[in-house]
N, C-alpha and C positions, 0 to 999 in steps of 0.2 A: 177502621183498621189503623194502627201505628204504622210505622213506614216499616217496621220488618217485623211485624209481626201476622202470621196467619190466624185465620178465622176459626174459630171448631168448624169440626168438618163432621156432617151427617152421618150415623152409625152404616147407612148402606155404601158411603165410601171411603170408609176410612181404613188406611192401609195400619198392619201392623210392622214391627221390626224389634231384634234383641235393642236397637239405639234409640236415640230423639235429642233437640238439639234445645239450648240454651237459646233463648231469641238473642239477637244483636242489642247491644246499648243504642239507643237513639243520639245520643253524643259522648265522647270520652272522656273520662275525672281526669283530669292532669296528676302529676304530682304535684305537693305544695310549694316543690322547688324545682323548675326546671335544670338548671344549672347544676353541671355535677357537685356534691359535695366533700371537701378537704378528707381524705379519711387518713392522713397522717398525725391526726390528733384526735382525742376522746373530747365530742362534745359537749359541752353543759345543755342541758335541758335534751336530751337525748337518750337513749337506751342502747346500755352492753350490756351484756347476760349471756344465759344459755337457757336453752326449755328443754329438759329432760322428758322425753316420750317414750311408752311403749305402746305398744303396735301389737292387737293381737288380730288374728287370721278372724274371719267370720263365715268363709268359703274358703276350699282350696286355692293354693299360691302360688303361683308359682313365676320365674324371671330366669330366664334360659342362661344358661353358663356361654363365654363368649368361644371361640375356635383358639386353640394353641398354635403358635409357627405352624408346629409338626403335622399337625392337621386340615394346617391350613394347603401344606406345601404338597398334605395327599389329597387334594383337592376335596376332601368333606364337606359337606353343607352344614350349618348351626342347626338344620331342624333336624339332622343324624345323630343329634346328641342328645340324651336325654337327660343331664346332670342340671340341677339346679345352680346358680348361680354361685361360686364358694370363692375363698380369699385362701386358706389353708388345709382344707380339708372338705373331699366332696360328700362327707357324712356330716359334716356342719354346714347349713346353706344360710347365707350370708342374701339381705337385699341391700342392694349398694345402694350408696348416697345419690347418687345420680336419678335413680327413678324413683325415690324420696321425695327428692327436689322437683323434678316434674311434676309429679302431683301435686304439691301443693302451690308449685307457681302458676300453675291452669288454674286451680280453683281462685286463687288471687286475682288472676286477670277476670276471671268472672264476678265472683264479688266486690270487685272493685271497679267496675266497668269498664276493663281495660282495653285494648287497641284489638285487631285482628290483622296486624300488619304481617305474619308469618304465614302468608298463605303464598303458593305454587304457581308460576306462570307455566308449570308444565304439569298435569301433558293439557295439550290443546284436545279440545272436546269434536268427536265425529259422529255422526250417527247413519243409523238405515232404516227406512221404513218401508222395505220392500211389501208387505203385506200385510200394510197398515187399514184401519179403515178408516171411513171417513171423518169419524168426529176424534180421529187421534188429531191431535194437532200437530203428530209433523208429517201426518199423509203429505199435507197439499203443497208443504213445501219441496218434500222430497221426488213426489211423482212430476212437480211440473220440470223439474230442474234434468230430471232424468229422460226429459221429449231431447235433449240434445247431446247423447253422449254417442262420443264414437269412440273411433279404434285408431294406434297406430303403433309406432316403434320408438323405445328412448333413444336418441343421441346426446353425444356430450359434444357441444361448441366453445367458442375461446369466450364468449360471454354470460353460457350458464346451459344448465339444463332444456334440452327440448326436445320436441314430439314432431315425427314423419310421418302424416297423415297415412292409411293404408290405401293402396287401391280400391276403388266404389265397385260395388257389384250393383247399378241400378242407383240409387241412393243409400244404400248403405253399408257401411266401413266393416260391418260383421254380421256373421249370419248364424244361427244356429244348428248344431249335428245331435241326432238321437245316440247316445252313447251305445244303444243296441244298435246303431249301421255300423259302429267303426270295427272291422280287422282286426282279430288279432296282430296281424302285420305289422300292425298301426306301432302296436306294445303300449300301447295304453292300458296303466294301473285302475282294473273300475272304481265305481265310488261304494262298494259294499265291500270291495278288498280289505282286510287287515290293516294292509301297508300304502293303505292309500297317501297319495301325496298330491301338491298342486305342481301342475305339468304343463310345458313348455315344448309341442311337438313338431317341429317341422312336418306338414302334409303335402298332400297334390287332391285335390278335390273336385267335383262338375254344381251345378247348383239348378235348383227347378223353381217353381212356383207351386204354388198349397191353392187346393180350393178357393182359400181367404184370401190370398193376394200378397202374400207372404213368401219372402225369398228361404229356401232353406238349402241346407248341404243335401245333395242329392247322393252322390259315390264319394268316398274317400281313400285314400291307401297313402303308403310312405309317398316320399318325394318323385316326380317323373313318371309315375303311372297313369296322372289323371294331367289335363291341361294347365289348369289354376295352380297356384304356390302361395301358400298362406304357413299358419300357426294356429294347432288347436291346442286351445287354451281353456284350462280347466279352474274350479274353483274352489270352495269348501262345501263336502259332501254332507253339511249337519249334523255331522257324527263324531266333531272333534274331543266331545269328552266321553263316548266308548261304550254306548251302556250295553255293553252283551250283546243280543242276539236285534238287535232293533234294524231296520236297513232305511235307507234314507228315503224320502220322496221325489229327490231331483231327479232327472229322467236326460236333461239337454248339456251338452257343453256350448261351445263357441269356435269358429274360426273366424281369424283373421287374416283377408289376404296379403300379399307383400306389400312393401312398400312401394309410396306414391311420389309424389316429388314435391319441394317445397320444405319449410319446418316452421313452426309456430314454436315458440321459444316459451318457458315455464316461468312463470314469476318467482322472483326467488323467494317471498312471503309463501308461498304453494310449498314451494319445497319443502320449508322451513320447518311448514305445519304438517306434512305428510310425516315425513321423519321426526317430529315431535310426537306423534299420534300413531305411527309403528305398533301393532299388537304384537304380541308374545309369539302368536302364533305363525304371523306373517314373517316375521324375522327368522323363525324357525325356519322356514320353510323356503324364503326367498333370502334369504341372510338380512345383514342389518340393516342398507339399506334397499329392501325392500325389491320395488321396481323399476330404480334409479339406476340401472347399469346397461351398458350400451347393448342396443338392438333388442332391449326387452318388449317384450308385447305390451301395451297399454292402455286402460280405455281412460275418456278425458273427456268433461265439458267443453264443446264446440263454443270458442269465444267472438268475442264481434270480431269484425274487421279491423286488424292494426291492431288487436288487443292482446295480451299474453293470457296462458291457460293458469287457473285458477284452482281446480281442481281434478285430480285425476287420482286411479287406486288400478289394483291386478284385476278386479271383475267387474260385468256391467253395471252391477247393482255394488257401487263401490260406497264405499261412507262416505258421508257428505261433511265438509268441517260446519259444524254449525258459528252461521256469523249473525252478532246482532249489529241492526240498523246505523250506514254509516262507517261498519268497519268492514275493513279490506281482508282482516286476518282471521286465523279460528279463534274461536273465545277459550278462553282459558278461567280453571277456579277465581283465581287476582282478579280478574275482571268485575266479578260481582260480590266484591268486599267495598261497600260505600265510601269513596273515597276518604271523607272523611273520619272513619276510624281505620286509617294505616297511614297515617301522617307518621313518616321520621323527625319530625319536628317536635312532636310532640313526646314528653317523657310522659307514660302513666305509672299508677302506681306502682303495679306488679316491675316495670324495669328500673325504678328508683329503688326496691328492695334487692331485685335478683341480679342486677345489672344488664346492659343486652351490647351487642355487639349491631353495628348498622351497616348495610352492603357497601356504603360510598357517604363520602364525608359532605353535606350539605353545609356552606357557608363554613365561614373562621370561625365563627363562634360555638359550632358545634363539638361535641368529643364523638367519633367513630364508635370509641368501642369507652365502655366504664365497668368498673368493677361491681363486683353486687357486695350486698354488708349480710347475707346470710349464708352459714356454709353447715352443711346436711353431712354427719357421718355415715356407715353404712352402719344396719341396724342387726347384729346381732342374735339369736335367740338366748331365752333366758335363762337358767339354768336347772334342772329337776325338772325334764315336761315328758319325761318316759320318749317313746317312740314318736319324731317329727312329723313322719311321710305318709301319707295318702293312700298307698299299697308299697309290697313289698318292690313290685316290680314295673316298670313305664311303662305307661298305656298311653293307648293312642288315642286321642278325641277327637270329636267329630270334626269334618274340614272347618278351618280356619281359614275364610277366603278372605283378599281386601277389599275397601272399602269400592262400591260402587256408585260415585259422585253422577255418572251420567243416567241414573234414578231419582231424575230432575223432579219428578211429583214427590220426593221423599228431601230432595237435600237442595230446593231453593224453596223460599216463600211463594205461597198460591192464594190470590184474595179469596179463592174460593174452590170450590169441591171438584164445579163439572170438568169432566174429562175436553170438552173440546176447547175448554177457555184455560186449559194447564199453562203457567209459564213455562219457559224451557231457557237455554243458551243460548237460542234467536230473541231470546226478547231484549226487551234494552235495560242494561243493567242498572239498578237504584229505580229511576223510573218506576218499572213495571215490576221489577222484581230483584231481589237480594240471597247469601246465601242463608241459611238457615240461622247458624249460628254459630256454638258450640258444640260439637259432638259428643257427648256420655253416655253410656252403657247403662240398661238395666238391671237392679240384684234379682239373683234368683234364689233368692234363699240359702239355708247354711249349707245343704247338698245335693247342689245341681245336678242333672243327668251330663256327664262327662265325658264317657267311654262312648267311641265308636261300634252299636251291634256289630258283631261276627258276620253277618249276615250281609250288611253294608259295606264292610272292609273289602270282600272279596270281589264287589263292583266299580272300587275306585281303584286309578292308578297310587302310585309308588308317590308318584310328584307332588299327588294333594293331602298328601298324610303327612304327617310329623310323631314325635313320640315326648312328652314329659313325667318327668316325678315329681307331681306339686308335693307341697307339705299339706296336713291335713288343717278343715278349720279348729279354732281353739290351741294355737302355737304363738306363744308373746315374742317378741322380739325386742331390744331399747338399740334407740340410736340418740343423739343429741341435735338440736339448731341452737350454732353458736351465731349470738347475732351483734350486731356493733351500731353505732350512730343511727338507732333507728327514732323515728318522732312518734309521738302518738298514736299520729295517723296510723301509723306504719307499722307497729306495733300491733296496734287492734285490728290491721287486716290480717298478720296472720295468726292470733288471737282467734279470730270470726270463722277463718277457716276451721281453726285445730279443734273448736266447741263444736263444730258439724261434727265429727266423728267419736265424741266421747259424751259430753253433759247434753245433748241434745240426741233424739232419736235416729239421728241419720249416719250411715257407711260410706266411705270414700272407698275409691277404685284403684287397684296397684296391678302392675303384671300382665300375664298374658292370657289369654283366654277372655277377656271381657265378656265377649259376646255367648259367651255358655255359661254366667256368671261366676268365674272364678273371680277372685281380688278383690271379694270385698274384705276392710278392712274396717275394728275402730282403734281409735285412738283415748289416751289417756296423757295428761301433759302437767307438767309443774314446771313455773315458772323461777328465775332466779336474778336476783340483778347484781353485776358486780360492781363491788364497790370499790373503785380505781384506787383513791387515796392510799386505802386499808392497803389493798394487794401489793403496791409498790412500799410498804411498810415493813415486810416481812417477807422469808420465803417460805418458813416453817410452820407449821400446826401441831406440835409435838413428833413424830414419826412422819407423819405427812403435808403432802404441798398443803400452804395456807392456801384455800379457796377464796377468801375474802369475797365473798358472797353471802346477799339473804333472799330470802324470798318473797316475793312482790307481793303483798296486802291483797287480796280480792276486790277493794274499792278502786284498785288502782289497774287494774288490769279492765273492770267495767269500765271506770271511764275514758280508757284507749278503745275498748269498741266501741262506746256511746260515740267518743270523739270522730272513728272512722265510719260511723255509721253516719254521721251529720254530712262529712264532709260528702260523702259520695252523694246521698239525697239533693244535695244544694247544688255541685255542681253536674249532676247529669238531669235534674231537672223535673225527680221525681218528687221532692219536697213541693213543688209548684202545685202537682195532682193531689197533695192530701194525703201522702205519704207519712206515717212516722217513724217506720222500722222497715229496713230494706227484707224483712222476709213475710212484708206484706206485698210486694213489689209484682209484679206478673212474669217478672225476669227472672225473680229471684225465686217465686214458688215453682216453678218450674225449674230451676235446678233441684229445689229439695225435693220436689215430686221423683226426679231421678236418684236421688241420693238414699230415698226413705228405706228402709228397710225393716220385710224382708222382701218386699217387691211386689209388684202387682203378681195378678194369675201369669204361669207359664204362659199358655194360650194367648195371654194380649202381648208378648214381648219374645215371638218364637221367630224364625225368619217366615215370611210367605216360600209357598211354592210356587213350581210350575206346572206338578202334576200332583196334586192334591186329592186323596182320598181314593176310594175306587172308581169316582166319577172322573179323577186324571184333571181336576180343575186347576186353569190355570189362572194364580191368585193376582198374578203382575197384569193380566191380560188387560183389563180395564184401568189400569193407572190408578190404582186407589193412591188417596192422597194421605199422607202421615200429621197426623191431628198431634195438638200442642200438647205438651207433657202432663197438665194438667188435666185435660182431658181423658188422657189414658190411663191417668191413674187416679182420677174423680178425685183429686187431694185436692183440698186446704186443711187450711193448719188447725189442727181437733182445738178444743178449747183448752183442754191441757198444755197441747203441747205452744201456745200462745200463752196462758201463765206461765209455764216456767220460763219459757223464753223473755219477755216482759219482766218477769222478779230476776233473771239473773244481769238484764240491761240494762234495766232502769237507773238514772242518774243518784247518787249516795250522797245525798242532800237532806240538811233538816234530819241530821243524824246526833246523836247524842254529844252536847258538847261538854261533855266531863273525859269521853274517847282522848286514847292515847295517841297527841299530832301525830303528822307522819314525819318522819326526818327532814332537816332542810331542805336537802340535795335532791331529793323521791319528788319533796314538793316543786321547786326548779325545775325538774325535769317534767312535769304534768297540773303547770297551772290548770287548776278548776276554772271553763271561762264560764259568763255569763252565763245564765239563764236567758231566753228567750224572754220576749211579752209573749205569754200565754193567749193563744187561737182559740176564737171560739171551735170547736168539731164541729164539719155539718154536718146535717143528720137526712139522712134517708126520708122521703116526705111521704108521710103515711095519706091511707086513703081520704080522699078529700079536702086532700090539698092543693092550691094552685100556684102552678111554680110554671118561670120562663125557664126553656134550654134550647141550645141550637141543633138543626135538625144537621146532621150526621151523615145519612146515607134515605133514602129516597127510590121509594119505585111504584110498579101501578098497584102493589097490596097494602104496603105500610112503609110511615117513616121512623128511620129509628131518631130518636132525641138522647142528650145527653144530658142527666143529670146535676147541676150544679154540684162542684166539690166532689166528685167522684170522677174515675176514671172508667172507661166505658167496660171494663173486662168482673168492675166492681157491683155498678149498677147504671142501670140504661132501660128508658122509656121508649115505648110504643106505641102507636098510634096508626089506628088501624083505617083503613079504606072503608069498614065498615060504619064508622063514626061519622068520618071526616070527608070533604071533597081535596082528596091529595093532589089537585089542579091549582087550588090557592098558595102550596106551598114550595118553599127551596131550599137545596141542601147550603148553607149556609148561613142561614137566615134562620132567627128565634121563633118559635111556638110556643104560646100559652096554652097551658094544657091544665087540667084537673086530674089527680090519680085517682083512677074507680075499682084497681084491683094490684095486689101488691103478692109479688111470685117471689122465691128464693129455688135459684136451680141448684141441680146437686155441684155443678162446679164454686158454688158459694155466690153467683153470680145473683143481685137484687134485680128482679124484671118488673116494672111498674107498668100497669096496662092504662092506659090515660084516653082523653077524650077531649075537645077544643076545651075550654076554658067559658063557662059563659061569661055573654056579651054584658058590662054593667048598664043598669038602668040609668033612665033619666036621673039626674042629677046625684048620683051615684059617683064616687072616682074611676 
């Protein structure tokens, strides 16, 4: 396994999703200049132009119009509007430059192996595994941590937050009450009530003993009726997203009795992370912060002696922050971005084109914030397309929920499938595990199912619906990228990008709706170079502005990808594995596997549920793990689409010299460099061959070996326990092998079945 890369995962565990992720670079391509560059003058050997694009629709589009004052001021939400995106007219919908430029600065940082330094130290990650079982992996952490939680009250002191143990009944700070003993008296909301809510009840209570040895609430009623003075404290009744007629399984609330004397003081890192990790519904319900306000009820990890509390939430079975090894605080997404690709130090390509701006200025020599040399208009539609829109009138589609990060078996790296060896946000990050990657969406075709059934509308609230009016697919749109001092390099990256969505078979992603396949998009692009001299020569073209522009040769646009294609292979280290074209890459066919279009089956890219079919299967239940993009879409690259890729690459050498040179200045700006010394290929060793590789990975069935000259996702040897005595061997260490059988999987993957090597004879070498 690469350090972030996952394993395929076995069809019985592998989880589906509409997403999948782009693995991580193993190191990042710099620019070829880190220091910002002069842009107060037009470089020699550099590129100014413009790339004239349209844009046409391939699925429904759609990019929501922003809030007006006046809208904003009658407190409206963006998802109460359904107007598409417009600049002068909401019967012309306009996609602005801005989520232009997104798109294609993401696919830049990916094709070009860029940084992943814009990730989130918020929110801080918590979980519960109240009713986990044992081979979930965070049963054991969650159940032991929970042998110590008690009960108390918040106060607020002149040095921070802290907890007033509650009075003991026996050994313990809280006991539990049958919600069918409490009084109405009590005025306790039940938990199958409509209007249920979480409740904070001053009581007076008595308490007994259970058969089992168990303290429980025996009489309750308001305050002063019974001896005891507590708080019954209530939780979430399971029913927070409403489905009809369903009633909960909880049966028990909680009292707590008054307070006791003493206070254990709250770390302020607790805090910190409690109020970073706030749910939606907690704030609802307990305002913003939570259970942070004087004399609230609260339960808390019982700490050593001398120690401050570390963890505390409103109910016993509270979320736990997950912390890995070593750290004091909750883990956050940042955390498991390798530190090495989110160096501020470091320029990549994508921010030497787009520019970026950086939190805090490291060292003199640095620049904060730099401009970019590319600037994205908004795109237009074209003119004569009859009727734009999608239907007459906005519909609603199916919920649109966000991303969920803490579906750790979907969005970190897993060396492997089983469920009880999952990484998680306890484990230690790089180490043991990484995030995935990239995030993109898969296409679903030209038209996806969209519309929310009638049937479904009437079981969801108001909150989780929204309304738009995409445009339909088959709508062109032109916008421009005016670009300035760009180099070769720079050039052919976004070059590499724009031929994904037009001369090559693949669709890029715009807009909203991702995940129901709206926004795919292709593209179509002609290049132009201005010719400075010329332009400042003249302002006129008979009636109109002198453009003083031509249009860039095809040989010369190839050799800006060829050129950016070299540079990234060399410095990220793939040229070293036998690489020649970054869309042989396992990085890189796995974005095209997402890109391809029109998409795999519906069924492999639908969400899981939680109540599946009429059996009610719930599909999260067992942690299935999200297998590599290539896997789910059994892509490599057909043989076609690898010649025309190849004939449109290939270096324009040992071309006809009677051709018409190129201009001085074209040449200036795109020396042809060198040719390499020609490598020999290596070549896959057919059966009967005996070849050394080093052993890999190792266990009591078989070792895997690597190949010479291959990368292991390309082709990779076996050697089975059946052969061999795998006691003689170690994962680091070379085997001579023989190949006695030669497999080709459908990932494209060469599996070669081998067997020791025989021993040479007497005087033999």
């Amino acid at each position: 396994m690469t350090p972030y890369q996952s394993l395929q995962v076995g069809a019985e565990r592998a989880a589906i999703a509409p997403y999948n992720f782009v693995p991580l670079p193993e190191r990042v391509v710099p620019a070829e200049v880190q220091q910002p560059l002069d842009q107060s003058v037009y470089h020699a050997g550099r590129f100014t132009g413009r790339i004239a694009c349209t844009l046409t629709t391939e699925s429904p589009l759609y990019v929501r119009c922003g809030l007006t004052p006046e809208q904003l001021a009658a407190g409206l939400e963006a998802k109460q509007l359904s107007e598409f995106f417009f600049t002068a007219s909401p019967d012309t919908p306009v996609i602005p430059g801005s989520s232009l430029r997104g798109m294609l600065r993401s696919l830049v940082e990916i094709a070009a192996y860029g940084k992943l330094d814009r990730v989130t130290d918020r929110p801080r990650f918590f979980y519960r595994a109240v009713a986990a079982k044992a081979d979930d992996p965070l049963a054991q952490p969650y159940k032991s941590q929970l042998r110590s939680v008690k009960a108390g009250y918040v106060t607020r002191q002149a040095d921070g937050w802290a907890i007033i143990p509650s009075q003991t009944i026996g050994s313990d700070s809280f006991i539990k009450v049958r919600e069918s003993d409490v009084p109405a008296s009590v005025g306790l909301v039940r938990m199958n009530d409509p209007g249920y809510l979480l409740q904070r009840i001053p009581v007076s209570f008595t308490h007994k003993r259970t058969p089992r040895g168990r303290t429980v609430v025996d009489r309750i009623d308001r305050p002063g009726v019974h001896n005891l003075a507590g708080t019954l404290v209530t939780s979430g009744n399971m029913l927070e997203t409403g489905r009809g007629s369903q009633r909960t399984p909880r049966k028990n609330h909680v009292v707590i009795p008054e307070p006791g004397r003493g206070a254990l003081l709250i770390a302020e890192q607790a805090v910190e992370d409690y109020r970073n990790g706030l749910s939606a519904f907690i704030e609802a319900q307990l305002g913003p912060n939570g259970v942070l306000a004087e004399g609230a009820p609260v339960f808390y990890f019982e700490p050593a002696r001398g120690q401050a509390v570390t963890a505390f939430g409103h109910s016993p079975n509270f979320r736990l922050p997950f912390r890995f090894p070593d750290s004091e605080r909750a883990a956050t997404p940042r955390d498991f971005v390798p530190e090495e690709l989110r160096q501020d130090e470091v320029v990549d390509i994508a921010e030497a084109i787009f520019g970026f701006v950086r939190g805090q200025r490291k060292g003199t020599q640095q620049e904060q914030a730099v401009a970019g040399r590319v600037f994205v208009s908004d795109a237009t539609p074209a003119p004569a397309q009859g009727n734009l829109w999608l239907s007459d009138e906005p519909l609603t589609p199916h919920i649109l929920g966000s991303p969920k990060p803490t579906t750790f078996q979907h969005y970190l790296v897993q060396a492997g499938g089983a469920k009880r060896d999952l990484k998680h946000y306890g484990s230690r990050p790089d180490e043991e595990t990484a995030v995935r990657g990239h995030k993109l969406y898969w296409h679903k075709g030209a038209d996806p199912a969209l519309a929310l059934p009638s049937d479904k509308r009437q079981k969801v609230s108001d909150t989780q619906t929204t309304t738009m009016r995409p445009v339909r697919a088959g709508v062109s749109f032109t916008f421009t990228l005016h670009v300035e001092n760009l180099s070769q390099v720079e050039i052919g990256a976004l070059l590499w990008v724009l031929r994904l969505g037009g001369e090559l078979a693949y669709r890029l992603k715009l807009g909203m709706g991702k995940p129901l396949g709206m926004g795919a998009v292709r593209l179509e692009y002609q290049l132009f170079e201005s010719q400075r001299a010329e332009r400042y020569a003249r302002l006129f073209d008979g009636a109109n502005w002198a453009a003083a522009e031509a249009a860039l040769p095809t040989d010369a646009a190839v050799a800006a990808v060829n050129a950016f294609e070299a540079h990234v292979l060399e410095q990220s280290g793939e040229a070293a594995k036998g690489y020649r074209t970054l869309h042989e890459t396992l990085r890189m066919r796995c974005l095209l596997a997402l890109l391809s279009w029109p998409g795999p089956l519906p069924e492999q890219t639908r969400y899981m549920e939680i109540e599946r079919g009429p059996g009610k299967l719930n599909e999260y239940k067992d942690r299935p793990v999200l297998p590599l993009p290539t896997q789910v879409a059994d892509m490599v690259l057909s043989e076609t689409d690898l010649a025309v890729y190849q004939a449109q690459t290939a270096p324009q050498r040992g071309q006809d010299p009677q051709r018409e040179p190129r201009p001085a200045q074209r040449q200036e700006l795109r020396p042809e460099p060198e040719p390499p010394p020609a490598k020999a290929e290596p070549q896959i060793p057919a059966v009967g061959t005996i070849f050394t590789g080093k052993i890999t990975q190792l266990d009591a069935s078989a070792a895997a070996i690597e190949v010479p000259g291959f990368a292991a996702d390309r082709a990779l040897a076996l050697l089975s326990a059946d052969v061999a005595d795998l006691r003689r061997y170690k994962v680091g260490n070379g085997a001579k092998v023989e190949v006695v059988e030669q497999k080709t999987q459908r990932s494209g993957r060469v599996l070669l079945i081998v067997k020791p090597a025989p021993r040479p004879r007497d005087g033999q070498p």
